[in-house]
N, C-alpha and C positions, 0 to 999 in steps of 0.2 A: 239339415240335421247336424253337419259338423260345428257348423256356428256355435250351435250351441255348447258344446263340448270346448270350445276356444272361447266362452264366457266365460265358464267355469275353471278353467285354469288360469284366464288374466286376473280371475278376482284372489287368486290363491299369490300371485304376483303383487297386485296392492297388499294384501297384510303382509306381505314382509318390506313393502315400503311403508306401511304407514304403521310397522314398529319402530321405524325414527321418528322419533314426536315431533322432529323440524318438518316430515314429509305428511303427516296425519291428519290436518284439513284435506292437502292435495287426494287424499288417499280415499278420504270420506268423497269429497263430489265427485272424483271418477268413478267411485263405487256403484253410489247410486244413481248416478248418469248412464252406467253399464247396466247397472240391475234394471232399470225401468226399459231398456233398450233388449236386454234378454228377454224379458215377458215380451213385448211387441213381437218380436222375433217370434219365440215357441205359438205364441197365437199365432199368426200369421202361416210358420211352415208347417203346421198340421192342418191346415185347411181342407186338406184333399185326404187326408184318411178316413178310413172306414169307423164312424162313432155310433152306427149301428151294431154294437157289441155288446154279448150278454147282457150286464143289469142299465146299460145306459139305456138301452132299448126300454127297458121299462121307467126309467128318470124321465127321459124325454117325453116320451107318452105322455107322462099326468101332465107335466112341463103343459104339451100342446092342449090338450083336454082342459088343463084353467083356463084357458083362453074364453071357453064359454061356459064360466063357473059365475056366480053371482057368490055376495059374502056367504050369503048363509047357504049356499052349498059347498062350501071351502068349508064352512065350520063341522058342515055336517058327513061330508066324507074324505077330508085330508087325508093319505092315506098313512104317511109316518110321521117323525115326532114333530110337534108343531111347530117349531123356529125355523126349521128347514123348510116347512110345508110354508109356512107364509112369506119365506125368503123368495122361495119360486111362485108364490100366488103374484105377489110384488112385481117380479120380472116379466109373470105372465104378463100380468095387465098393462105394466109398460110397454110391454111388447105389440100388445094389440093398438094401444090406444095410438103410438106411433108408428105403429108400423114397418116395425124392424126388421120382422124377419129372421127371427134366432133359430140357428138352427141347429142340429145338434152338436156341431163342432163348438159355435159359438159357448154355447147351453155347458158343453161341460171344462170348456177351457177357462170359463169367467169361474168355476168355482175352482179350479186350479189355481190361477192367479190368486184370487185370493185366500184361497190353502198356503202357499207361498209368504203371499203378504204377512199373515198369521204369524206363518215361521220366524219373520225377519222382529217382528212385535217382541217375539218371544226372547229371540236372539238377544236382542238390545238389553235386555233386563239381565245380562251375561256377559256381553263384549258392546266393544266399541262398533259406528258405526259400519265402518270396511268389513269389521271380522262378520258381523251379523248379516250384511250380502254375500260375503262366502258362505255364510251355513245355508242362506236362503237361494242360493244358485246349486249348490252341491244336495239340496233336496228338490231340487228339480229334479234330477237325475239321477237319487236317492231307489233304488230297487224298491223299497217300503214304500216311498210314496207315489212310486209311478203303478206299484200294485194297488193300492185303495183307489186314485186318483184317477186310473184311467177303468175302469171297474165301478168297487164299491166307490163313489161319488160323496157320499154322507160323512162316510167314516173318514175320510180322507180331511175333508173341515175339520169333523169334528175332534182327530187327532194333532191338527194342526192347533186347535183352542185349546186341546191337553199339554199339547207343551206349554202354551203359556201358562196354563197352571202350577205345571211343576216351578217354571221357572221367576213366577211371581211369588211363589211359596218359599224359594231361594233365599229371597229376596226379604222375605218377614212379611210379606204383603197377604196377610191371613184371610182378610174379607177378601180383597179382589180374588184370590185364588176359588176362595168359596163359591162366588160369584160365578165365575167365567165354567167351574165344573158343571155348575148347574144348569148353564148357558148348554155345555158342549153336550147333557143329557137331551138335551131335547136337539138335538142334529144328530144324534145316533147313539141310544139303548145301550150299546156299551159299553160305552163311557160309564155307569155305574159301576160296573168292576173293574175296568183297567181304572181309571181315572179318580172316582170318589171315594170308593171303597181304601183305596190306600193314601188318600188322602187324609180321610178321617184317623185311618189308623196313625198316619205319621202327625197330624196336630194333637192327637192323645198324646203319641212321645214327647212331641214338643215339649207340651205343659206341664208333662211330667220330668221336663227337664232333663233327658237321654237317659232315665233311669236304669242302670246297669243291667238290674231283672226281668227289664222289656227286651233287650237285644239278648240276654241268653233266652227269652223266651221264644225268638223268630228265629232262631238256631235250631229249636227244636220243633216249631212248627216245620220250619224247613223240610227235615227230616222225615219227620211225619208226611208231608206232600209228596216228597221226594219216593218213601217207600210206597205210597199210596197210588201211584202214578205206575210205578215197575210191575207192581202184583197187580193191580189193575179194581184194589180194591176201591180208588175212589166210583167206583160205577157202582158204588151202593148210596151214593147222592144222588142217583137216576133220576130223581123224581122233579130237582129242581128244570126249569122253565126253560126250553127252547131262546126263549124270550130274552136272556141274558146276554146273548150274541145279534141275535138274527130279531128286527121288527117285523116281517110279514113271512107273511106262509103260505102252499098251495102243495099240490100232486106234487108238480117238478119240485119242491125245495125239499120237500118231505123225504124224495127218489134221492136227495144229491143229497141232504143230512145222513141217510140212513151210511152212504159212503164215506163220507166227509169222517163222520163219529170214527171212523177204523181204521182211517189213515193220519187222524189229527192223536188219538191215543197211542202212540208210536215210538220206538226205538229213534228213529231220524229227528220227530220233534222233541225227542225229550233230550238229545244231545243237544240241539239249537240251545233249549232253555239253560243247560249247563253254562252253554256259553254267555246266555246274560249274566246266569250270576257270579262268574270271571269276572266280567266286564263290571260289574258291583263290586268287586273284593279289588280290583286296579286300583277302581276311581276313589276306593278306600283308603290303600297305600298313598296313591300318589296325592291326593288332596288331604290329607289327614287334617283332624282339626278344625276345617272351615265348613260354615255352617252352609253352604253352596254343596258343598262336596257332600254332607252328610243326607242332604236331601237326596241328591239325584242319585247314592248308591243305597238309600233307603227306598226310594220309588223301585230302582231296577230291582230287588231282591223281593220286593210285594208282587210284583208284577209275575216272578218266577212261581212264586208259592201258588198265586193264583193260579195258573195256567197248568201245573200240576194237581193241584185240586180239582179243577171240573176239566180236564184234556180232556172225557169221557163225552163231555156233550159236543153233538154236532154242531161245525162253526168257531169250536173255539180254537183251530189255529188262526183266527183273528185275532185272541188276545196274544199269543207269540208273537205273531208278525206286527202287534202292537209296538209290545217293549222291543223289537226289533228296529222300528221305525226312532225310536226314543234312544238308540244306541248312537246313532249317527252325531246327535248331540252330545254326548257325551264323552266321545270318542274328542273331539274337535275343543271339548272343554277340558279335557286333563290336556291337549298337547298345549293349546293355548298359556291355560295357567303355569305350567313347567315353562311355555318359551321354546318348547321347541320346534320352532317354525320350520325347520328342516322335512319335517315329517309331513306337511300338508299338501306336497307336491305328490307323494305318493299315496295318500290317504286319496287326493281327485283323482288321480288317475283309476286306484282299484274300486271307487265309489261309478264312474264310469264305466269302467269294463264290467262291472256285473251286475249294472244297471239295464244295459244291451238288451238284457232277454225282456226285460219288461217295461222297454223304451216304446212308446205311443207308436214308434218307427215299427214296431217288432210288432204287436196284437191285433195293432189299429191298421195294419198295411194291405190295402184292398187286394 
């Protein structure tokens, strides 16, 4: 376990060597000589924990169950969105035809990795290559993502394909961003509201070329969320769909929604959400002007509006802990952009120490 924690801090050691542009190859191939050497490693030392855990327990299942699926029973009862579902039909059948043997450590650490991998995809369209291994080692051990990641399994991809949208949207990269939202809808349902839904909205600003009367407009939607969310008046949208967070349902999710609903509409999570849109109004100050910057503290403040808008359905501190997961990015690109490399030593350290409770070490430990 500690290995890993001493990947994460050497990669914060290379970007302050390879901000000497004389050490900046050197900086790139240990990077990702380390990074591909981290993934070997977390696969590897979680072998022996317990991945018979709440929803893997049912990942795995269907996982093992394709194994004697025929196409057209894949077609006919996949049970969630289809990219996902035919990503594991895929591995099923690989799995049987050679004989591998996946089992559930393997099953959920391969989509970890490549949640990861995702991340570093994302990264790159933002930093150089060393810095993009440090975002993609410090979301290993990311609190947000080792909650989706060792858990919800879906969402965890599918939030790693959400950064790249954001950050190909950055980028002017319109279609690909379109593209990959679409992509990340069908790996987990809510992806349309964290993900598209403010997506659309931010290509409307776009092309309306930052129109002054758009941003005083999300001032006061703001507001509106913000009071709607305290009084508790957004629970007269009741009516919208389970559906917007959560793909399946039964007795138990139905027992854990009715709970969920009453501690997700909350005093505790409505500070959280305060605090993204802090963390919008920073990335505001300190990136002013570039169109990188306008995006990602556009995203973060859709993100808040949203999540006070329907807190009331059950599940949706998923979209919190969404923009929560999308902070860590953000966070790592104002210090970047300013230079202030000083700060990234204590940013791994505190991304570690409260990462602990929701470390594979910590849930997954027999």
């Amino acid at each position: 376990m500690i290995v890993i924690y001493v990947f994460v801090i050497l990669s914060v050691f290379l970007v302050l060597l390879g901000s000497n542009s004389a050490y900046r190859k050197l900086a790139d191939f240990l990077s990702i000589s380390m990074g591909v050497t981290a993934l070997i490693t977390l696969f590897n030392v979680t072998e022996n924990l317990n991945f018979a855990y709440s929803d893997l327990q049912t990942y795995y299942g269907y996982f093992s169950l394709m194994h004697y699926w025929s196409v057209s029973d894949f077609l006919t009862n996949h049970p969630f969105e289809f990219i996902y579902d035919a990503s594991v039909y895929l591995l099923a059948s690989i799995d049987k035809v050679l004989s591998l043997g996946t089992t559930a450590h393997d099953f959920v650490m391969l989509f970890e990795i490549v949640a990861i991998i995702f991340v570093f995809v994302a990264a790159r369209q933002l930093f150089s290559v060393n810095q993009s291994v440090m975002v993609s080692l410090l979301y290993m051990v990311y609190q947000y993502q080792e909650v989706f990641a060792y858990n919800l399994v879906r969402q965890s991809l599918a939030l790693s394909l959400g950064m790249l949208v954001i950050t190909k949207l950055s980028k002017k990269k319109y279609i690909q961003s379109l593209l990959v939202a679409m992509l990340a809808t069908q790996i987990h349902s809510s992806m349309k509201l964290i993900i598209v839904l403010p997506l659309f909205f931010m290509l409307f600003e776009i092309f309306k070329n930052n129109s002054k009367w758009i941003s005083s407009m999300w001032v006061g939607v703001y507001i509106v969320a913000f009071i709607s969310s305290v009084t508790r008046l957004n629970e007269l949208l009741n009516h919208l769909p389970i559906s917007f967070v959560q793909t399946y349902s039964s007795d138990e999710i139905a027992s854990m929604a009715s709970f969920s609903g009453d501690i997700t509409n909350s005093s505790k999570y409505l500070i959280m959400t305060l605090l993204l849109t802090f963390a919008a109004y920073i990335l505001k100050t300190c990136v002013k002007g570039t169109f990188e910057g306008y995006v990602l503290n556009r995203f973060m403040f859709l993100i808040s509006i949203a999540y006070m808008l329907v807190s009331f359905i059950p599940f949706t501190y998923r979209v919190l802990f969404s923009g929560l997961y999308f902070l860590l990015l953000f966070i790592v690109y104002v210090i970047l952009k300013k230079e202030k490399y000083y700060l990234l030593i204590p940013l791994a350290i505190v991304v570690i120490v409260a990462g602990l409770s929701a470390s594979p070490f910590t849930v997954l430990s027999v």
